[in-house]
C-alpha positions in Angstrom: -6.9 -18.8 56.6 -4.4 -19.0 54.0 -5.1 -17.4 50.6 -5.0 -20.6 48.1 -5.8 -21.1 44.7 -7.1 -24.4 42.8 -5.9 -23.3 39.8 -1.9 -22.8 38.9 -2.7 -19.4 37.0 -4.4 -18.1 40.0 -1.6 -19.5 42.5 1.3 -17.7 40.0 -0.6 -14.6 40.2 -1.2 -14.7 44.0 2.7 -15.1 44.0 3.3 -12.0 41.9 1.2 -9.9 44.1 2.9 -11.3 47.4 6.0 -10.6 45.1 5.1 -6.9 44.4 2.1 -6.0 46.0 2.9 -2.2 45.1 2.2 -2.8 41.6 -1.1 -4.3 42.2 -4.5 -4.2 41.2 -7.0 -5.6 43.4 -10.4 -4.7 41.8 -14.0 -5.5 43.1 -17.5 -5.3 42.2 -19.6 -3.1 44.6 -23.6 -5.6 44.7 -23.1 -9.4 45.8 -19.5 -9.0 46.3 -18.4 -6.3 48.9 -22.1 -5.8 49.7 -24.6 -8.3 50.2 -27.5 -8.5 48.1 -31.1 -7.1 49.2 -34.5 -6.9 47.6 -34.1 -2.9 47.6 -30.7 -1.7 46.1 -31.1 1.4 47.7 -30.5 -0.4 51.0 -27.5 -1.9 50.0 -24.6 -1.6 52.7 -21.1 -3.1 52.7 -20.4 -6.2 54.7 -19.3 -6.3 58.0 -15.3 -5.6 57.8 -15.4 -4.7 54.5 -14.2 -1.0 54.9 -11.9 -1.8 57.5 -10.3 -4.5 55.1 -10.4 -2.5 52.1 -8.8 0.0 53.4 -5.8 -1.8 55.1 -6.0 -3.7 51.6 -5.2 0.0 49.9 -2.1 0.6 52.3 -0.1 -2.7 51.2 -1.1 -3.1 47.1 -0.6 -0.7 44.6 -4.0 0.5 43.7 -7.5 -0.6 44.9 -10.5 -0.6 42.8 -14.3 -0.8 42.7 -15.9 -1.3 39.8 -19.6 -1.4 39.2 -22.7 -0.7 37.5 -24.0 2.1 40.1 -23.1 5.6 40.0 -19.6 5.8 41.2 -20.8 8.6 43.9 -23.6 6.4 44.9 -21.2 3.8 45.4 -19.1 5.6 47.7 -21.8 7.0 49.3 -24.0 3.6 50.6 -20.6 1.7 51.0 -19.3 4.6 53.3 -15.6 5.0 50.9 -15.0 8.4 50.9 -12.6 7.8 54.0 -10.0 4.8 51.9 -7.0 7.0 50.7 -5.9 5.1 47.4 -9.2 3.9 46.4 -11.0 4.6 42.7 -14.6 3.9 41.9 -15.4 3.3 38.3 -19.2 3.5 38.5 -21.3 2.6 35.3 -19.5 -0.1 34.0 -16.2 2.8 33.7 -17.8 5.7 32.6 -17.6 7.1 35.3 -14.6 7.7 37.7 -14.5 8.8 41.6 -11.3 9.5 43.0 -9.5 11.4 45.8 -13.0 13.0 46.5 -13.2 14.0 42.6 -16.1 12.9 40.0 -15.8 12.7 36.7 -18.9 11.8 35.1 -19.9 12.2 31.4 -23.5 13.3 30.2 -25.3 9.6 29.6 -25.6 9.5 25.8 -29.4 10.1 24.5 -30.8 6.5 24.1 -30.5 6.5 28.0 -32.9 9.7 27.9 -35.4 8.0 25.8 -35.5 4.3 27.5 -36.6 6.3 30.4 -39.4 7.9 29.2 -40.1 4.6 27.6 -39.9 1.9 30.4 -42.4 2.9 32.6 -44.9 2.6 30.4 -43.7 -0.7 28.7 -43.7 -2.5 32.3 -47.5 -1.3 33.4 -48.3 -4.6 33.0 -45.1 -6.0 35.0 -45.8 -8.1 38.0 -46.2 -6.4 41.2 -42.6 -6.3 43.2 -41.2 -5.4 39.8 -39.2 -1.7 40.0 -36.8 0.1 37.9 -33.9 1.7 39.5 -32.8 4.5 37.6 -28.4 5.1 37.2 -28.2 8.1 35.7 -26.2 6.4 32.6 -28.2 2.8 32.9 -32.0 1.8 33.7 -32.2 -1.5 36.0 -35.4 -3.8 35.4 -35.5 -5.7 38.9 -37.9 -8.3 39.9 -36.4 -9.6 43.0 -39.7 -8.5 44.8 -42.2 -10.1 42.6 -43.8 -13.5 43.6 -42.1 -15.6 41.4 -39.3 -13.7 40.4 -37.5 -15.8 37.3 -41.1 -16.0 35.8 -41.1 -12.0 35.8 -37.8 -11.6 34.6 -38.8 -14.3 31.6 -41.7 -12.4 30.5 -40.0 -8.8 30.7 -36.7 -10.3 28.8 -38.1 -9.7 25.3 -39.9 -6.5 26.1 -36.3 -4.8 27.4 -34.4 -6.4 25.0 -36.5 -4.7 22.1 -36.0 -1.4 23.8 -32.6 -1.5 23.8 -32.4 -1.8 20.1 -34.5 1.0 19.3 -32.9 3.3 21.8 -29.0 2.2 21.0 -28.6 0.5 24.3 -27.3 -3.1 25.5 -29.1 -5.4 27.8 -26.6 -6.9 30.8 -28.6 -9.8 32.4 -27.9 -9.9 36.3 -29.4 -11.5 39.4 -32.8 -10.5 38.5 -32.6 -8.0 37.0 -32.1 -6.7 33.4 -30.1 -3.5 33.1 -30.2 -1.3 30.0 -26.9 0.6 29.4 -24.9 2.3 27.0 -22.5 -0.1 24.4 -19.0 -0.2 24.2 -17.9 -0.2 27.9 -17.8 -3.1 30.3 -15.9 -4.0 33.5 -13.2 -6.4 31.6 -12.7 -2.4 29.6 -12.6 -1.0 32.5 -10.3 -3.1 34.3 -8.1 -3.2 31.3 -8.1 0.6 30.8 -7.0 1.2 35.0 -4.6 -1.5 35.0 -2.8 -0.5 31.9 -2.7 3.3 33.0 -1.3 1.9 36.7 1.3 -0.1 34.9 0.0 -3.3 36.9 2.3 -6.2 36.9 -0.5 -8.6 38.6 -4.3 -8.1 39.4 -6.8 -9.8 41.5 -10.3 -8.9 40.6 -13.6 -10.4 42.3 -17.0 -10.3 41.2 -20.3 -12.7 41.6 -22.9 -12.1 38.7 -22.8 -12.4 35.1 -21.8 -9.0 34.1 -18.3 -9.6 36.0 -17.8 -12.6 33.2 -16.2 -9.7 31.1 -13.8 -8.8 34.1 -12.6 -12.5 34.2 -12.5 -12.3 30.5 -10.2 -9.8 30.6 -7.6 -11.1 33.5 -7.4 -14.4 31.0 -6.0 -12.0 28.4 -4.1 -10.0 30.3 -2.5 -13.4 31.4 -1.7 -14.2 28.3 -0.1 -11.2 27.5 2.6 -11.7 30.7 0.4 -10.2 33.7 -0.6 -12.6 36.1 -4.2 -12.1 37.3 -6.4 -14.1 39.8 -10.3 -14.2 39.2 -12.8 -14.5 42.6 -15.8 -15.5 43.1 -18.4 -14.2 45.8 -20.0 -17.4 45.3 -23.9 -17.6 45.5 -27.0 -20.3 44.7 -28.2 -17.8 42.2 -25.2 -17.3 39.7 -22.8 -20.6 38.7 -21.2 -19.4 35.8 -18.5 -17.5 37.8 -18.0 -20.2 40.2 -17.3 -22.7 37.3 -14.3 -20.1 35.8 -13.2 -18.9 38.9 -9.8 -19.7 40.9 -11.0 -18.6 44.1 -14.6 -19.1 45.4 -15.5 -18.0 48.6 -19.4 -17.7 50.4 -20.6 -14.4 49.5 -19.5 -11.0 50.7 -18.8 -12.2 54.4 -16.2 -14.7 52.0 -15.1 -11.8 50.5 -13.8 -9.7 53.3 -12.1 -12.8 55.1 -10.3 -13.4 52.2 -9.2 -9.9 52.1 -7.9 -10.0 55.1 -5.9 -12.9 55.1 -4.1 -11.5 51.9 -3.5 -8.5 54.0 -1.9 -10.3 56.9 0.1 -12.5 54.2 1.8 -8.9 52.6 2.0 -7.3 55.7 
């Protein structure tokens, strides 16, 4: 297929990167984009053809980029990326940063420390199905498993949210789930922070739940400031909001990794 956009600002910046795809970001999320969703996130898995199209991706653009909410090493290690030369994981939202085989990971601050003593005990009362996956810099309230999962996440809303502000932390809503992290670093941060230090003259970043709104966010600044940017969407029956911003939408992670490689085939 042809790479199209239905948006003029997304077809300019697909002609920028066609134009100089060796100044080019192309940045992903890890969950619901480049791997498909599953009620255990320790099962998660790339797609089929992902790591074959990221890394033939990484060979024609400047720079290629995951970033997510996991651990950057756990990242690499359930999507299999050690093996892409020119790829750089920004795990927990930025704060963290694998590259070339090297981490460089921060001590989470101390709110993190006390939420998770705290959260188990809060969430006794939780649903069953309903687990917290712990990030090293981030706790993640999921209820994916629970009978009626939106009802679960409803009822634990106010209880995590009133954690967070006695422990210092932020609440990022997600496909059920309700993640308690550190302030003052998001993916639109992040994606600003790696594309400024790469000198990026155009960017394509792709995402599919709510926390990625702050990654397209940031491409419509960037845009505004000169740099072309083109915002995807793994598109999904659980998350709209990206969809409805979005110049690109394509069905899910298998979407994902077509488009991928039809962009390849196009700057090859």
């Amino acid at each position: 297929m042809n790479v199209e956009s239905r948006t003029a600002a997304g077809a300019e910046a697909l002609a920028a990167i066609k134009a100089r795809p060796g100044k080019t970001l192309a940045a992903f999320d890890f969950d619901g984009t480049l791997s498909p969703i599953v009620d255990d996130p320790d099962a998660a898995r790339l797609a089929d053809g992902a790591i074959a199209a990221l890394t033939e991706l990484a060979r024609q653009v400047g720079k290629v980029a995951i970033i997510t909410g996991r651990p950057a090493a756990t990242a690499v290690e359930k999507g299999g990326l050690s093996g892409i030369e020119g790829l750089v994981v920004l795990g927990q939202y930025g704060r963290e940063r694998w590259e070339d085989d090297v981490l460089d990971a921060p001590e989470p601050p101390p709110g993190v420390d006390e939420a998770r003593r705290k959260l188990p005990r809060l969430i006794e009362s939780a649903p069953e199905g309903v687990a917290i996956e712990d990030k090293g810099h981030a706790l993640a309230v999921h209820t994916r498993r629970a009978a009626e999962p939106e009802v679960a996440l409803e009822r634990l809303r106010g209880i995590v949210a009133a954690l967070a502000e006695r422990t210092g932390l932020v609440v990022e809503p997600g496909r059920f789930v309700l993640e308690l992290r550190p302030p003052g670093m998001d993916k639109g941060a992040a994606l600003r922070a790696l594309a400024a230090e790469l000198g990026s003259v155009a960017i394509l970043y792709a995402g599919d739940d709510l926390g990625d709104l702050a990654a397209y966010d940031a491409i419509e600044a960037l845009r505004e400031e000169g740099v072309p940017g083109v915002k995807v969407c793994s598109g999904s029956d659980e998350v709209t909001a990206l969809a409805d911003r979005a110049d690109i939408v394509v069905d899910g992670p298998p979407g994902v990794v077509r488009l991928l490689e039809s962009l390849t085939n196009e700057l090859f």
